[in-house]
C-alpha positions, 0 to 999 in steps of 0.5 A: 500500500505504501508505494502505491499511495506514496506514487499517487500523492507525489509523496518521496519520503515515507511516512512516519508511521503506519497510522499516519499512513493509514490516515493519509490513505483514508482520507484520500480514498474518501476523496476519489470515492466523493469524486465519483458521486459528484458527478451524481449529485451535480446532474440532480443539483445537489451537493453531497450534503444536501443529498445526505441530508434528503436520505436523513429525512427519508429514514425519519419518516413523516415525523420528521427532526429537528436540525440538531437531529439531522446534524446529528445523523450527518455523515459530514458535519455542515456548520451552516446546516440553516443555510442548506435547509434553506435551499432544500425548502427553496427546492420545495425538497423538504418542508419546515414548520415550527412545533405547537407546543415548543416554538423554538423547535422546527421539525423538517419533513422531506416532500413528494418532490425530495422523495422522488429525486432520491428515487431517481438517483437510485440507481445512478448512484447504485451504478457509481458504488458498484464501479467503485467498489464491486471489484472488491467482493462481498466478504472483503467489503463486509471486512472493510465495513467492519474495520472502518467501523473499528476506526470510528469506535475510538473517535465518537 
């Protein structure tokens, strides 16, 4: 892996430890893994976090959250989560509405419109995951879900 890596950043020295190495390695596959949807995402205009916050409110249902619990759920973590919900309402993708009994909180709903265009890119993004990954099988991406499992389990 160190090679291969190393030549892919253009890096000549080596690396100061296996952690590092494994780090740097991580970050750069999450990169050229995100490439490969951008392209997805950019047709549908969305960016990933918006896309990742539509999935969100699909799981939730018809009750929808609150935007600390969508921030909570994220895979990425946006600073200017009101802002992103924003266009996705301007997009009429969600709906807010503020919560009778305590107005401080706004719960978010996803609309027929947002359902629809996670339906619609189903399958190109099926097709992008697929591509990615498909060469590696299902037991060695079953092996890699549950290290990269591993990895977080120190960090949360």
């Amino acid at each position: 892996m160190t090679r291969r890596l190393q030549d892919e950043i253009k890096q000549t020295r080596p690396f100061r430890s296996l952690e590092e190495e494994v780090v740097v390695g991580l970050a750069h596959t999450a990169d050229a893994v995100q490439r490969g949807f951008i392209g997805v995402f950019k047709a549908a205009g969305l960016s990933s976090t918006q896309y990742n916050v539509l999935r969100i409110l699909r799981g939730a249902g018809a009750p929808g959250l609150s935007c600390g619990e969508i921030a909570e759920r994220m895979v990425t973590r946006d600073p200017d989560l009101t802002r992103l919900l924003d266009r996705l309402e301007a997009r009429q993708l969600v709906t807010r509405a503020r919560d009778e009994k305590d107005r401080r909180v706004v719960t978010t709903r996803i609309t027929e419109a947002g359902l629809a265009l996670l339906d619609d890119l189903q399958g190109p993004l099926a097709t992008e995951q697929r591509h990615i990954l498909g060469h590696m099988g299902q037991d060695r991406l079953r092996q890699l879900a549950e290290l990269l499992d591993e990895a977080r389990a120190t960090s949360a």
